[in-house]
C-alpha positions in Angstrom: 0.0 0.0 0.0 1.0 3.2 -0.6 0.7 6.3 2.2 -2.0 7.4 0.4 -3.6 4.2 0.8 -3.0 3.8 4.5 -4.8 6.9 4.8 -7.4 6.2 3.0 -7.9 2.8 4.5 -7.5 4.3 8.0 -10.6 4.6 10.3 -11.2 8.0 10.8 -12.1 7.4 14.3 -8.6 6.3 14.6 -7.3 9.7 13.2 -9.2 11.4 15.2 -7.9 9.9 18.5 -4.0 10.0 17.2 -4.4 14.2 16.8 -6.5 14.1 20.2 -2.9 12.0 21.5 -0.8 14.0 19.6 -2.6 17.7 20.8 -1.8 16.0 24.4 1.9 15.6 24.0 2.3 19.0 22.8 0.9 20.6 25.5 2.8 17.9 27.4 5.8 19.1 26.0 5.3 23.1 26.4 4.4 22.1 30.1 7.4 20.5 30.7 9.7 23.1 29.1 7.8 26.0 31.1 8.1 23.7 34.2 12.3 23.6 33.1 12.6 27.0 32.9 10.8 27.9 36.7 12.1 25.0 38.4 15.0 24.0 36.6 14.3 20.6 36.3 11.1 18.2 35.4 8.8 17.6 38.6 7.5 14.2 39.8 3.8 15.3 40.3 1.5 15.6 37.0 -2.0 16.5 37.3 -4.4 13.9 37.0 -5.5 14.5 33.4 -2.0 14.1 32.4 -1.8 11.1 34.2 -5.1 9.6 32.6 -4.1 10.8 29.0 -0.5 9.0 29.4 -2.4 5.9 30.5 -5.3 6.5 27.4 -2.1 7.1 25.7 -0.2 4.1 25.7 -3.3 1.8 25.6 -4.1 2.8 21.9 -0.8 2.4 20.8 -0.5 -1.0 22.0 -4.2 -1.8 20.5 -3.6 0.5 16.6 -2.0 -1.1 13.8 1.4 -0.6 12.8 -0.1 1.1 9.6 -2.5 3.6 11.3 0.4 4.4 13.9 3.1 5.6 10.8 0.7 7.1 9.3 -1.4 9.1 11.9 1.2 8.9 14.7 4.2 8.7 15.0 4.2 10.5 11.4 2.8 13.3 12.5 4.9 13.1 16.1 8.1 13.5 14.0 7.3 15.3 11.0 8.8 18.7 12.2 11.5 17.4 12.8 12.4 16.1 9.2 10.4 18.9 7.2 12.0 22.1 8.4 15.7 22.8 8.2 15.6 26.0 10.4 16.0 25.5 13.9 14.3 28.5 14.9 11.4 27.2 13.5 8.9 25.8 15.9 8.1 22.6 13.9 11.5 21.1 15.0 11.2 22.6 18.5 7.5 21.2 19.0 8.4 17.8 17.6 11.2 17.3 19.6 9.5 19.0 23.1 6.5 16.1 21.9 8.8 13.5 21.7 10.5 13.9 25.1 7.0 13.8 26.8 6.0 10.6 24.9 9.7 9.0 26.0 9.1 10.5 29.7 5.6 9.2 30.2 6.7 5.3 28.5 5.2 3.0 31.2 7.9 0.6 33.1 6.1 -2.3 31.6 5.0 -2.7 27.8 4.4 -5.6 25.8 6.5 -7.0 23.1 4.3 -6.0 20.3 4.4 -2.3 21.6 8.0 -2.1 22.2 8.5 -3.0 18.6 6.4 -0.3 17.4 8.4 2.0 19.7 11.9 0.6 18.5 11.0 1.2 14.8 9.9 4.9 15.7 13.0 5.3 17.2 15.6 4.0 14.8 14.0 3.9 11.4 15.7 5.7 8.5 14.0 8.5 7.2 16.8 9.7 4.0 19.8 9.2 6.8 18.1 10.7 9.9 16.3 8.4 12.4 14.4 9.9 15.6 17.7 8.8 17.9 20.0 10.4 15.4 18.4 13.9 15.6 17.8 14.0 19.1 21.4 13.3 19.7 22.6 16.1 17.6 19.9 18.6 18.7 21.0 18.2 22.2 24.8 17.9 21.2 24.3 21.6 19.8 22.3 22.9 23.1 24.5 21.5 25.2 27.5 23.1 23.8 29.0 25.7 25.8 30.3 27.9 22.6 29.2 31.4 24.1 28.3 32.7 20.3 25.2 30.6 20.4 23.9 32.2 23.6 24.9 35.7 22.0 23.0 35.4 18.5 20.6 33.3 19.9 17.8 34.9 20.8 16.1 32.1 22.2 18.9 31.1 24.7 16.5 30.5 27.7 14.2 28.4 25.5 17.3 26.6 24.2 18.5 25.9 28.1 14.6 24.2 28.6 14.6 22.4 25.6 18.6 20.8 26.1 17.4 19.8 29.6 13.9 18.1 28.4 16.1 16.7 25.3 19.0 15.1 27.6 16.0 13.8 29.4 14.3 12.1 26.6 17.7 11.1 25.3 18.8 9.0 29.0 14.9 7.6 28.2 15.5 6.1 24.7 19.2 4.4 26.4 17.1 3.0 29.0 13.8 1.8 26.8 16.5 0.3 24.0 19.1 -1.1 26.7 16.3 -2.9 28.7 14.8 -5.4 26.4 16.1 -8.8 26.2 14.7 -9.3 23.1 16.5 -6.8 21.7 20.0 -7.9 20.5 23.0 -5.9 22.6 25.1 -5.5 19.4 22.6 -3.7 17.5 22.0 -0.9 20.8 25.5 -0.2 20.8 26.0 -0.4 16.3 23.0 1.8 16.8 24.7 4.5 19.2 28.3 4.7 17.1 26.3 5.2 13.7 24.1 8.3 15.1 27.6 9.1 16.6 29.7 9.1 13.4 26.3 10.3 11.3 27.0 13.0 8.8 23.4 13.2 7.7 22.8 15.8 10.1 24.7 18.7 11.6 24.4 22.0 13.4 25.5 24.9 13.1 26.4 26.7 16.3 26.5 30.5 14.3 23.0 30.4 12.8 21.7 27.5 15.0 20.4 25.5 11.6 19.8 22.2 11.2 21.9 21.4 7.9 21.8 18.4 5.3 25.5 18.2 3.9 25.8 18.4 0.4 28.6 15.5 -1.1 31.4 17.9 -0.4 34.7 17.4 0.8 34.6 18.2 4.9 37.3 19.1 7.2 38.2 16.1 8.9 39.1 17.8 12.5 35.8 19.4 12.2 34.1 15.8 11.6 35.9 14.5 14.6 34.9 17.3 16.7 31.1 16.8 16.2 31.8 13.1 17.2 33.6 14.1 20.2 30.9 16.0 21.1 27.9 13.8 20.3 30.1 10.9 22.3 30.3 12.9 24.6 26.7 13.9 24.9 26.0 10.1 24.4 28.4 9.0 27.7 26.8 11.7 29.8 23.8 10.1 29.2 24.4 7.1 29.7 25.4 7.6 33.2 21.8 8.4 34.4 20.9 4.8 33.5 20.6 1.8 36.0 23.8 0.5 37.9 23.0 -2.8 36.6 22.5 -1.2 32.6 25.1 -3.6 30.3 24.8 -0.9 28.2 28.0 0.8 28.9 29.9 -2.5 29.2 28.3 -3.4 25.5 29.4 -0.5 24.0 32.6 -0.5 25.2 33.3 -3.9 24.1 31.8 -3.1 20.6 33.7 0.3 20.1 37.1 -1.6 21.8 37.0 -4.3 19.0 36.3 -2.1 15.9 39.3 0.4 17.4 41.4 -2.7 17.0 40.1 -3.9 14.2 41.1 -1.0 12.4 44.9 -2.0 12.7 44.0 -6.0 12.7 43.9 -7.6 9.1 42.2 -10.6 10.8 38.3 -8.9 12.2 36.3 -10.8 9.6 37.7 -14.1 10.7 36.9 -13.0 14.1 33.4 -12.0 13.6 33.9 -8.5 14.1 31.7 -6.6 11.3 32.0 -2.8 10.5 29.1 -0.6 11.1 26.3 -0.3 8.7 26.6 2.6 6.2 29.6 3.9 7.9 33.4 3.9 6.5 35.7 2.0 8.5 37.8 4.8 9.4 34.9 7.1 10.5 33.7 3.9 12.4 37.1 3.6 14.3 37.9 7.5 15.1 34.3 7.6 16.7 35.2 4.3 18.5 38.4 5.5 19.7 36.8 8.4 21.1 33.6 6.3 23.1 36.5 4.1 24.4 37.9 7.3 25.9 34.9 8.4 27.0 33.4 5.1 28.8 37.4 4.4 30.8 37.1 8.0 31.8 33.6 8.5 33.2 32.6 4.8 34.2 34.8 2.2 36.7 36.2 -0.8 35.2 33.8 -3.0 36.7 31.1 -1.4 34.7 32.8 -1.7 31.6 34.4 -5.2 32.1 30.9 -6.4 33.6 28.6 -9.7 32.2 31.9 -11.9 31.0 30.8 -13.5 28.1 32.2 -15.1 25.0 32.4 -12.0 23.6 35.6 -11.0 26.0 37.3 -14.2 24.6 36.7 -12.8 21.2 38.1 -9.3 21.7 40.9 -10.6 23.9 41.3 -12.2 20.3 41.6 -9.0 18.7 43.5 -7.2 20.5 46.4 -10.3 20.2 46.3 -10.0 16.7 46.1 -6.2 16.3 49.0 -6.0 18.5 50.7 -8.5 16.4 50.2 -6.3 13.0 51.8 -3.4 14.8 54.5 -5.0 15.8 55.2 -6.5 12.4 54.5 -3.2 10.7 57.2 -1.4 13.6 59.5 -4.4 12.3 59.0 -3.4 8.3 59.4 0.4 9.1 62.7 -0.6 10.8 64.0 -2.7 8.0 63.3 -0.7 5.6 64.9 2.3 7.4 68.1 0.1 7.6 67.7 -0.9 4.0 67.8 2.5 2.9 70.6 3.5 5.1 
């Protein structure tokens, strides 16, 4: 079927609760950023309407079709922020303000068929942006302490509200992706480093716009210091989740073995895949970094956490990556003599 079709076929009762749902997590999301920018953080107590339309809320989601959800829903939920470009628009701002409330109010307990519906939200590719993906670089380029966005930006108390709620709904996705069992450990952490070495948006901390890169030759420092940045917002985040999370320890695992397998000629025989639409230098600079990151803000025991055979295989790794170096250090040398 086409989108068209969906529409068509879609009961228009069924539309007309979605906007009724999405009209709720608007005002949701205004409420919360107003609540930010009193209080300077996001209160426990919600009144009891909010509380009733969260439960109303997540009950027709678990009960609509996949169909009527993309196309009345979560289409609509996301749609400013793929359609407008210009960050001082308040498509972008509304969507993403919406989208933290639906991530705050997400009930402890959800079924499997719901958390797939919420996992495809999340991480399905819309032209090289996913939901995770922009919400990471939104609240990368908020969170940056570059003092020329607070001066051109006119908006800079509405920018502190919205960074806050966004950090907020971005610890929120870590915990609703980290927690399922069903939901295989590798592709969390493949999911984290591509948003993290993602080109297919940026910001731009002068005119604060959201920008689509044309296939230009970038400045590679610059690259690396937008994945610095969005690793680092990533790390921060990730220590607001659960002391038991095996998030962290996941990740660190996956980003350790594609930083060696960048100098290993052996990763395919160990099992070790690249990341998915990303270069296999871009994918080991951004790993590099997380593996910084993750041994500076978390303890060993965190990272080193849940042994499995997956420490045998990077132990693995690392053997043979060492092994290339030190025949490459004993080819430099030889040749050095040779020419001498």
């Amino acid at each position: 079927k086409t989108t068209s079709d969906g529409a068509a076929n879609t009961n228009p009762l069924e539309r007309s609760l979605c906007r009724q749902l999405i009209q709720f997590l608007e005002e949701d999301g205004r409420r919360y950023i107003a609540e930010i920018k009193v209080k300077n953080e996001i209160g426990l107590a919600r009144p009891r309407v909010s509380v009733a339309m969260a439960l109303t809320l997540w009950a027709t989601i678990s009960q609509l079709a996949v169909s009527t959800l993309d196309e009345c829903f979560f289409g609509a939920l996301s749609k400013g922020l793929f359609d407008s470009q210009d960050w001082e628009n308040e498509a972008p701002r509304q969507s993403a303000a919406s989208i933290a409330s639906l991530m705050i109010t997400i009930p402890s307990l959800l079924d499997a068929s719901t958390r797939k519906k919420i996992q495809s939200f999340l991480l399905s590719d819309h032209d090289g942006f996913t939901v995770l993906t922009w919400i990471l670089n939104a609240s990368t380029f908020l969170t940056d302490g570059d003092q020329i966005v607070s001066e051109v930006n006119a908006r800079s108390a509405d920018n502190a509200a919205l960074c806050k709620l966004m950090n907020t709904s971005l610890v929120q996705m870590l915990r609703f992706l980290s927690c399922d069992s069903n939901f295989s450990d590798s592709i969390i952490s493949d999911t984290l480093l591509q948003a993290i070495t993602s080109r297919s948006v940026g910001f731009d901390p002068v005119s604060a716009q959201v920008k689509i890169p044309h296939h230009h030759q970038s400045d590679p420092l610059e690259e690396l210091n937008k994945m610095q940045r969005r690793a680092g917002v990533t790390v921060e985040a990730m220590k607001h989740l659960p002391d038991n999370s095996p998030l962290p320890s996941n990740l660190f695992r996956r980003s350790l073995g594609l930083h060696f397998s960048s100098i290993s000629t052996t990763d395919t025989e160990l099992g070790l895949p690249g990341l998915r639409n990303v270069g296999s230098k871009e994918a080991a600079s951004a790993a590099t970094v997380v593996v910084a990151l993750l041994c500076e803000q978390f303890q060993p025991s965190a990272l080193l956490g849940g042994v499995e055979s997956g420490v045998l295989q990077l132990l693995g790794l690392v053997i043979h990556a060492a092994s290339n170096v030190m025949k490459l250090m004993s080819y430099t040398s030889d040749a050095e003599e040779s020419s001498e």
